[in-house]
C-alpha positions as CSV (number, residue, x, y, z in Angstrom):
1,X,0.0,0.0,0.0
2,X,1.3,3.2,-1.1
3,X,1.7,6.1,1.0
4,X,-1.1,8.0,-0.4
5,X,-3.3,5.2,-0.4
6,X,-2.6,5.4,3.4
7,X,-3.6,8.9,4.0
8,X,-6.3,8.0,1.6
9,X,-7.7,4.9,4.2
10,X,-7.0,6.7,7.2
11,X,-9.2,10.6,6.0
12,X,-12.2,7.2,4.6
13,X,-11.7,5.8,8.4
14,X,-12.2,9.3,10.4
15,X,-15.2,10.5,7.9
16,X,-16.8,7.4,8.1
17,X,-16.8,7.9,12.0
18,X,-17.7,11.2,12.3
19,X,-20.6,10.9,10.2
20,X,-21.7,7.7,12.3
21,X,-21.3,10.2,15.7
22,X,-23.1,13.0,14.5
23,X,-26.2,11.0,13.6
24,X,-26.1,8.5,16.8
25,X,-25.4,12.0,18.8
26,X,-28.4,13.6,17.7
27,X,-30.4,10.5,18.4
28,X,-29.3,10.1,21.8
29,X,-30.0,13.6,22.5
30,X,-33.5,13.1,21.2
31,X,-33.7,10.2,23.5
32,X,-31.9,11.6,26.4
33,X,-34.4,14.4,26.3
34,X,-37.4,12.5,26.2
35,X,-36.3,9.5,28.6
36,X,-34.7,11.7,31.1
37,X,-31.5,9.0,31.6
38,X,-28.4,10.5,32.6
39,X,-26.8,7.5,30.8
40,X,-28.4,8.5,27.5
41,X,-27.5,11.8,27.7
42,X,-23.8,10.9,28.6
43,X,-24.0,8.7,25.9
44,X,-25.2,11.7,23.6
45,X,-22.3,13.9,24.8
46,X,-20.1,10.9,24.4
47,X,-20.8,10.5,20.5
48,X,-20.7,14.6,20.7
49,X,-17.4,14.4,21.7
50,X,-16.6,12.0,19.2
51,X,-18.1,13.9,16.6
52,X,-16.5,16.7,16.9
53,X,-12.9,14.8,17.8
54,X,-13.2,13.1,14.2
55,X,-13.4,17.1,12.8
56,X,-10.1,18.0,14.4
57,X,-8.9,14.5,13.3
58,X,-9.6,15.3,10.0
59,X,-8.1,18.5,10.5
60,X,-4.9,16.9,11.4
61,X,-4.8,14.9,8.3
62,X,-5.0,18.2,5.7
63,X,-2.6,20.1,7.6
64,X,-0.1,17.3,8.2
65,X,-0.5,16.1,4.2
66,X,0.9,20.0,3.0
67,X,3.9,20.3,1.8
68,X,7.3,21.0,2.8
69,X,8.3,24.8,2.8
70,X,11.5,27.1,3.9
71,X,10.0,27.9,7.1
72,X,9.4,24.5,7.4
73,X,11.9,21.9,5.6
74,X,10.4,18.6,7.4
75,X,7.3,19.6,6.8
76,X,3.8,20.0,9.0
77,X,3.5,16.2,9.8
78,X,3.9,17.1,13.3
79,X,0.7,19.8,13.5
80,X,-1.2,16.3,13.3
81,X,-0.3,15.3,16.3
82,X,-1.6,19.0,17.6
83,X,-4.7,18.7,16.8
84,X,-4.9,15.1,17.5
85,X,-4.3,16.3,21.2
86,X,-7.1,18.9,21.4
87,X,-9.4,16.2,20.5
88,X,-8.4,14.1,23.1
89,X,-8.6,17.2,25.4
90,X,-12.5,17.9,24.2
91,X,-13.0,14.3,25.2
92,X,-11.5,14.8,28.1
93,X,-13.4,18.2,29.0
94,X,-16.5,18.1,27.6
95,X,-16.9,13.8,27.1
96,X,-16.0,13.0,30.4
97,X,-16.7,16.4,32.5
98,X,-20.7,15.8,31.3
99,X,-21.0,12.2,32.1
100,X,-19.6,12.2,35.2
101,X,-21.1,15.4,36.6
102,X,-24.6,14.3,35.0
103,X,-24.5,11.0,36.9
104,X,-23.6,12.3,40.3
105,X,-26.4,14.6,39.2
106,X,-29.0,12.3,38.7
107,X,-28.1,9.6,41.6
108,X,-28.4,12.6,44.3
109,X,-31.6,14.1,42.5
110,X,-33.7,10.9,41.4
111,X,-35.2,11.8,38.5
112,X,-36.3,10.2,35.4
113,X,-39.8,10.5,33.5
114,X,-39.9,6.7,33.1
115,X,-40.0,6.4,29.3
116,X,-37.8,3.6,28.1
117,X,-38.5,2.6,24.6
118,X,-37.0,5.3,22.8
119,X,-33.4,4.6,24.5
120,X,-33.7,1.3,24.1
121,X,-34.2,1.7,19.9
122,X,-31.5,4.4,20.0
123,X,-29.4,2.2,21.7
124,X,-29.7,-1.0,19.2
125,X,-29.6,1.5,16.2
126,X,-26.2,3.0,17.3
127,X,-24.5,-0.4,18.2
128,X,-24.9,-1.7,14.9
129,X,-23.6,1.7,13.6
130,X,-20.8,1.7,15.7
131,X,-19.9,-1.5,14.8
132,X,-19.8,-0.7,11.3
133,X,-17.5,1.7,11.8
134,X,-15.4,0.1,14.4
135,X,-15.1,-3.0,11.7
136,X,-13.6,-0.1,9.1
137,X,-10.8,1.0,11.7
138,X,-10.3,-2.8,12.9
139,X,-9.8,-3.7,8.7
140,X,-7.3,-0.3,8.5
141,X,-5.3,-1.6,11.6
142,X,-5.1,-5.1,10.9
143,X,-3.6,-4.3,6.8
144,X,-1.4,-1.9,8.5
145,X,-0.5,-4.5,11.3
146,X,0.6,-6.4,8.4
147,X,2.6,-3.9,6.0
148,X,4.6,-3.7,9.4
149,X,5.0,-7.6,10.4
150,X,3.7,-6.9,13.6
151,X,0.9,-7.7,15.7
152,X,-2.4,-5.2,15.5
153,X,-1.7,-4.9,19.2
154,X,1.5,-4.1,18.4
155,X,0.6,-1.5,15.9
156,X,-1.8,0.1,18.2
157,X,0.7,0.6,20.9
158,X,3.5,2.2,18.9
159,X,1.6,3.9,15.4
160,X,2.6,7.2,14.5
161,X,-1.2,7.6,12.7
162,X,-3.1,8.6,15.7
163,X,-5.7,8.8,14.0
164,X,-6.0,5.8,13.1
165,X,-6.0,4.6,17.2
166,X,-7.9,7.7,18.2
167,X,-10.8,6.3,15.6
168,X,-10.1,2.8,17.0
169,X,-9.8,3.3,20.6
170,X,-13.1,6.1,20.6
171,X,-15.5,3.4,18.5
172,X,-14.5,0.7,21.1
173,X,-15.4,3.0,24.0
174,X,-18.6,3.9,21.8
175,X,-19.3,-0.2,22.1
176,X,-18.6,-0.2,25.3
177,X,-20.4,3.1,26.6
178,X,-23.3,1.8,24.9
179,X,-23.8,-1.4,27.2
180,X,-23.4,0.3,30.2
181,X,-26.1,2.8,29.2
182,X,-28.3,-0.3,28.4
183,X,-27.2,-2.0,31.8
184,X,-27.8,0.8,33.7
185,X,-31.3,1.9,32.3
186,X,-32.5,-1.6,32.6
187,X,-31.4,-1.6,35.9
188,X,-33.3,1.3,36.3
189,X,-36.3,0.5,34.6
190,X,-36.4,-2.8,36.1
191,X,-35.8,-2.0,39.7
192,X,-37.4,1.8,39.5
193,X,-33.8,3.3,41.0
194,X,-32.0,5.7,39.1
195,X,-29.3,4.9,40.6
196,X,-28.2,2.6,37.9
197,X,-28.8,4.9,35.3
198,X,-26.5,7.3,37.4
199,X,-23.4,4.8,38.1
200,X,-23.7,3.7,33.4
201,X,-23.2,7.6,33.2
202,X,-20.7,7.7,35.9
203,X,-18.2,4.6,34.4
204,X,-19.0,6.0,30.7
205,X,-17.0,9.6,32.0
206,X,-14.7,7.6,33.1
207,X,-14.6,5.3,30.3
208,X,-13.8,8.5,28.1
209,X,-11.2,9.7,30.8
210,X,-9.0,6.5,30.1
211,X,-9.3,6.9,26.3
212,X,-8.6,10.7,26.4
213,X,-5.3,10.1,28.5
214,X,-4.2,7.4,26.6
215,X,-4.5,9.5,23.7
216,X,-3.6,12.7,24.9
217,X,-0.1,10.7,26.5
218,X,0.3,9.5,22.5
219,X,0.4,12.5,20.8
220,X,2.7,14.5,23.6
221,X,5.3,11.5,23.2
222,X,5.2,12.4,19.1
223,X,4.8,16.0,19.6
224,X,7.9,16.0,21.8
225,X,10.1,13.7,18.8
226,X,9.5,9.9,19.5
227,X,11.8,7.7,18.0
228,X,10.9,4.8,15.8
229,X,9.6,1.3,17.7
230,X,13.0,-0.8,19.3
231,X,12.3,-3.6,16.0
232,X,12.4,-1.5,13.2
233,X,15.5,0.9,14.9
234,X,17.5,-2.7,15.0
235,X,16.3,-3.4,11.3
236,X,17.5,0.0,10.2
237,X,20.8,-0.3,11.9
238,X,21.5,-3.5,10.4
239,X,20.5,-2.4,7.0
240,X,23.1,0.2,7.4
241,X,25.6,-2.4,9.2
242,X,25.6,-4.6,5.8
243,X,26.8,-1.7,3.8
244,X,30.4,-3.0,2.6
245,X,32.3,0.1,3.4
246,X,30.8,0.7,7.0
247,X,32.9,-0.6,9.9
248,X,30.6,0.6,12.2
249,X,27.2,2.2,13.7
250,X,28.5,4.7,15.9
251,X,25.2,6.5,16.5
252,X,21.9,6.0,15.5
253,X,19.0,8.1,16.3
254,X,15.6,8.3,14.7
255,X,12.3,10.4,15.3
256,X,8.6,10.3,14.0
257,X,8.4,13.9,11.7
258,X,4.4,12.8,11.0
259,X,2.2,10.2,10.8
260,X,4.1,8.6,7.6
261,X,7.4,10.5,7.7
262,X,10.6,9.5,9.7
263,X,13.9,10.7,10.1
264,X,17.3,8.8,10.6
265,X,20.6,10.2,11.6
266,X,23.5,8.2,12.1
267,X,27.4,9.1,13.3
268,X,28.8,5.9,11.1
269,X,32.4,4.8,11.0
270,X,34.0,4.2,7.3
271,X,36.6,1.7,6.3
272,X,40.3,3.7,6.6
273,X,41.1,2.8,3.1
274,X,37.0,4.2,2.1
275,X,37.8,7.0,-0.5
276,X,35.4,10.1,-0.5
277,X,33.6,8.6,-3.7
278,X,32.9,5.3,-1.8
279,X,31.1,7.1,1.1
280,X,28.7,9.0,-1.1
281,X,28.2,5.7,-2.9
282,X,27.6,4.1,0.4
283,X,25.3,7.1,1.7
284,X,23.2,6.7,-1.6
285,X,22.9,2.8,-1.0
286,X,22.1,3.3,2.6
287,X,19.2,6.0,1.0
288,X,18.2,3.4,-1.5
289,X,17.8,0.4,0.8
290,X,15.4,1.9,3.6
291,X,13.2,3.9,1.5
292,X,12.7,0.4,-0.8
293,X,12.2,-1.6,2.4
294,X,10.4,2.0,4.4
295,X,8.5,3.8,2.1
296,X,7.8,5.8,5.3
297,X,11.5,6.9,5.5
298,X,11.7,10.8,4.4
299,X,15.3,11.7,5.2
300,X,18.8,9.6,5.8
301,X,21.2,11.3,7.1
302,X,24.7,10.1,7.6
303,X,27.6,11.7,9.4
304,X,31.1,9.7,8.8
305,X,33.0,9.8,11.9
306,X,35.7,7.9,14.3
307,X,34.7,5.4,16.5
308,X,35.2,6.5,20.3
309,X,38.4,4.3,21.9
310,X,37.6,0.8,22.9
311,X,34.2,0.5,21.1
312,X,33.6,-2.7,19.3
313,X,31.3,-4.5,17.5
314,X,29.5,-2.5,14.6
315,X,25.9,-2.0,16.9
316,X,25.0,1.5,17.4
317,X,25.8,3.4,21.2
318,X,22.1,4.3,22.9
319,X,21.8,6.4,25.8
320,X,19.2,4.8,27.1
321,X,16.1,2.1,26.8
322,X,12.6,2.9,26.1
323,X,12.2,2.7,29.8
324,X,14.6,5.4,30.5
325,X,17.4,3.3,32.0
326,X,20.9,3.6,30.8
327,X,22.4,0.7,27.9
328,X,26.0,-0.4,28.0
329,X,27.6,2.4,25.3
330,X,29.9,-0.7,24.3
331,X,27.8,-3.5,24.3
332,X,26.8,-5.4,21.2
333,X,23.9,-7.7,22.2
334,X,20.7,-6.9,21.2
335,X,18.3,-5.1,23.6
């Protein structure tokens, strides 16, 4: 899959999505209003929320796609990841702030007109359409999981295409918001307590509180300059280890410019009898090779250097693991 036939899936997965929200949304309003359930009416601001994340998602996507300038030579992938964050901070605020406010609301205050069929329908209508829609962003992740050779778990946890999790991650809380709103007004309807109907809206805020962090804690890592996943940094160093005139991978450091752009910079020692002509060769093969094997890769940059005293080996010196604790500058095994 091409690169734009990427950006092309992920803009079809986010308008699919935010087309789904804004119609379940104004249904659950409708029924919210007429029911009187605080979960229904969480559930309405919940697909709100959504509705208007998938905007600034798809926001993200046209700014991110423009190209490269002077003021900018790496271009505006990373503006993606801007407004990826405000949406996860309207879920957070607006999502989360109602449901849970509305629930404590409605379990302290008691009260409910006692009309439950128009929830109920609104309910079954939007889990089949969220469904639809999760099944698009499920089929996106599980071809990309692929392109990558990793595991959609995997490709969840360390994608650079937020939108593609936000989209993900939003339509399974939608799933998942939507039975505890059925749990809780049946509950309710059932026992004649609202206090069911108060704790579905209660655990759907928080249900949108984990989703918005983990989002929100996503796009700060890529805002700030993530590197690539630990795999694919030991598949690009030993693409660049094979090169016959490279001795060693002094340094090796990579970062995530946008959701399909990526950046590698390595300090690499030459061969003492390497001419001039045979590094450029060699810094043209190194080009060639990871942009065949990454179409992601945008840039290759690589500075020849000398190896520091008593290094060996030809692996590349890290300053640290992904957990923050400090690697062996001369060891060779593989972390």
């Amino acid at each position: 899959m091409s690169e734009a036939e990427i950006k092309r899936e992920s803009v079809g997965t986010v308008v699919i999505a935010g087309a789904a929200n804004l119609a379940i949304a104004i249904a659950k309003l409708v029924a919210g209003l007429i029911s009187g359930s605080a979960a229904m009416l969480s559930e309405a601001a919940h697909s709100v929320a959504d509705t208007t994340t998938e905007v600034l998602l798809y926001l993200a996507l046209r700014r991110a796609a423009r190209p490269a300038d002077t003021r900018h030579p790496f271009g505006y992938g990373k503006e993606s990841y801007v407004w990826a964050f405000l949406a996860a901070l309207f879920t957070f605020v607006a999502g989360a702030g109602f449901a849970i406010t509305h629930g404590v609301t409605t379990i302290l205050v008691h009260e409910h007109t006692g009309n439950y069929l128009a929830s109920y329908i609104v309910l079954a209508i939007s889990f089949v359409i969220e469904s639809i829609s999760l099944a698009r962003a499920l089929r996106q992740v599980r071809t990309e999981s692929r392109r990558w050779r990793t595991t959609p778990h995997r490709f969840l946890r360390f994608t650079a295409d937020t939108t593609v999790k936000a989209v993900f991650l939003e339509d399974s809380a939608a799933l998942i918001g939507l039975l505890l709103a059925g749990a809780g007004l049946g509950l309710s309807h059932l026992t004649g307590d609202e206090l069911y109907d108060g704790i579905a809206s209660i655990l759907i805020g928080i249900l949108l509180l984990v989703v918005a962090g983990i989002l929100a804690k996503s796009n700060i890592s890529l805002l700030v300059g993530r590197a690539v996943p630990e795999r694919l940094h030991h598949e690009i160093e030993r693409e660049l280890a094979c090169l016959e005139t490279v001795a060693r991978i002094d340094t090796l450091m990579t970062m995530q410019l946008g959701p399909t752009d990526i950046l590698i910079a390595a300090k690499v020692d030459f061969h003492d009898d390497a001419t001039g002509a045979d590094i450029e060769a060699a810094a043209d093969e190194a080009e060639r090779r990871l942009t065949e094997r990454y179409p992601e890769i945008a840039y290759v940059f690589l500075d020849p250097t000398r190896s520091l005293p008593g290094a060996i080996g030809t692996r590349a010196r890290r300053t640290q693991d992904e957990q923050g604790r400090p690697v062996d500058q001369g060891a060779t095994g593989q972390s």
